[in-house]
N, C-alpha and C positions, 0 to 999 in steps of 0.2 A: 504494500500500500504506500501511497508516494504523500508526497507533506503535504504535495499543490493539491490532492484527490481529498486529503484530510481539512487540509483549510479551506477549501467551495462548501465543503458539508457542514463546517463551524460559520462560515457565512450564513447560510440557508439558513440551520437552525437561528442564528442572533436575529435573520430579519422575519423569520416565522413568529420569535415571541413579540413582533408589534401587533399580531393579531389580537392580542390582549389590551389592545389601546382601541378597539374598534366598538365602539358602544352602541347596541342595540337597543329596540324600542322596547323591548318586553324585560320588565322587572323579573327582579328573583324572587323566587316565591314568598322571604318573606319582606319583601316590597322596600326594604334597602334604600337601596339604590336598580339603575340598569345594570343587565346582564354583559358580557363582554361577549364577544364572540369564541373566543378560546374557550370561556367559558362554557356557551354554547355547545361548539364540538367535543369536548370532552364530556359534557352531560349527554349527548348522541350515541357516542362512542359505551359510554355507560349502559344506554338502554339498550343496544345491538346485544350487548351481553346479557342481560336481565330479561330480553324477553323474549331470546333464541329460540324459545317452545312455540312460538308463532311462527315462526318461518323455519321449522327443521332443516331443510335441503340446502338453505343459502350457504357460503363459504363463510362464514365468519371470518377470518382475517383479512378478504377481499373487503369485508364492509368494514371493517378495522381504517384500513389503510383508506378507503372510502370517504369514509366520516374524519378522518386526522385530515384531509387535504381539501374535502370541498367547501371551504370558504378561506383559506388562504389568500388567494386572490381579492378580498374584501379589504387587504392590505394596504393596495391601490386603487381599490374601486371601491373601498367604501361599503357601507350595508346597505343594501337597495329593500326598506318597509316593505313586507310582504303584502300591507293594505293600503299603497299607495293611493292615496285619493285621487288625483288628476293623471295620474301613469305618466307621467314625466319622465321620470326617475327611471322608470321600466324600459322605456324606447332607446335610452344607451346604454341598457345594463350589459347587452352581450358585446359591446365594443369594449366596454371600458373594462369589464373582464377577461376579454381573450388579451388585449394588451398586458394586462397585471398577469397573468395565468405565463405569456411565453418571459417576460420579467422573473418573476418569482421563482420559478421552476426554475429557468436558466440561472441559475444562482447556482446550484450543480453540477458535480459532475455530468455530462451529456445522458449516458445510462438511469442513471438514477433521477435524473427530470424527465428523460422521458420518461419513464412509468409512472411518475407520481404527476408527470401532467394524464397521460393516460387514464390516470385511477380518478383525476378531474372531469376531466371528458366525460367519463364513463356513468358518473352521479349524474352529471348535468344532463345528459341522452334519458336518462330515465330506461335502459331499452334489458338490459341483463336483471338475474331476480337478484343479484346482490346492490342494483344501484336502488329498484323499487322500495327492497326491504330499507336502505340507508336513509329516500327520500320520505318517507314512510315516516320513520322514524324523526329523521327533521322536523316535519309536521308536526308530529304528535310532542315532540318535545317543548316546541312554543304553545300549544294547548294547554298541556300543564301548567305551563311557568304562567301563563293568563287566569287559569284554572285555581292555580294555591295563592295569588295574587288579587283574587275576588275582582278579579276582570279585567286587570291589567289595561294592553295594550289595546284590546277589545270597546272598554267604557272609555276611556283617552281620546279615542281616536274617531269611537261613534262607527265601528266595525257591525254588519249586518249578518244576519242567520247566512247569506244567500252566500257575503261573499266567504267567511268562516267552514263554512260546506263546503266549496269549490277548492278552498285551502287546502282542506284534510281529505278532500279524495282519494290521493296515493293512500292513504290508509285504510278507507274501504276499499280499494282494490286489491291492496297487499295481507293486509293484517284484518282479514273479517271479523276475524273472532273478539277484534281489540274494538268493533266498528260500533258494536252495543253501547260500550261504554262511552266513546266517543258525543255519539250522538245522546249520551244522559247528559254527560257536561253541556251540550251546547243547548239542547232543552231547558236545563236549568238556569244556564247565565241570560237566558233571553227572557225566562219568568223572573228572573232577578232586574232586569234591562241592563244589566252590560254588553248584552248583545241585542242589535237591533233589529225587529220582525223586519 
């Protein structure tokens, strides 16, 4: 292993922990402050293990690597609100991401960005069952954090049943069996009105 192979991978990592400076709109459950995105990912990375029984066939360590790298990129592009109101924000999200994505990644040695851009790609396609299960779990991870948050970014932001539904579909499509539950919370925070009929 050569110095130069060792010091791209100590770059990468020092500029991976500014993901931890990227502050999202969804509080922590117990409503603090906002969550970070590092944060985020690693509370993903958390539930990929904890609710493996949902998805037996998937690779776990594919979704591992999955969930470590798919907001990375947010480094440079920032956190794009998942309820953006006026979709501004949305219509450059995929420029401003693949710039930050060959950026960040390029930070490595050649081999090992390409796979960890690969393992980005591959969340972001939605298209293999280890990226469903990951995106899946995204979802359902900001539900919670809204969920133990008594409404979080939901009541803030004046979030509706419709668009909240369309949010968490990779979860009924991926994790049925999690979809019951799903839909109890979003039933309840709308009889509550944090979420809007």
């Amino acid at each position: 292993m050569s110095d130069a192979r060792l010091a791209r991978q100590i770059e990468f990592l020092t500029e991976a922990d500014k993901l931890k400076t990227i502050v999202r709109r969804t509080p922590l459950a117990d409503q603090s402050r906002l969550e970070n995105s590092a944060e985020h990912s690693w509370h993903v990375a958390l539930a990929a293990i904890a609710l493996r029984e949902y998805a037996p066939d998937v690779d776990l360590q594919r979704v591992l690597e999955l969930v470590a790298v798919h907001d990375l990129v947010e480094i440079d592009a920032g956190d794009t609100f998942a309820y953006d109101p006026d979709g501004r924000v949305h219509m450059t999200k995929t420029d401003r991401e693949r710039a930050a994505a060959d950026r960040v990644f390029g930070l490595l040695p050649a081999d090992q960005g390409a796979r960890l851009r690969e393992r980005w790609e591959e969340f972001e396609a939605m298209e293999s069952a280890e990226a469903r299960y990951a995106n899946a779990l995204d979802r359902l991870q900001a539900l919670l954090q809204n969920m133990s948050a008594g409404g979080g970014s939901w009541s803030t932001y004046g979030v509706t049943r419709a668009q909240v539904l369309a949010r968490m579909a990779p979860v009924e499509a991926t994790l049925p069996d999690v979809w019951p539950f799903v839909l109890d919370v979003i039933d309840r925070f709308c009889a509550e009105g944090a979420i809007r009929e």
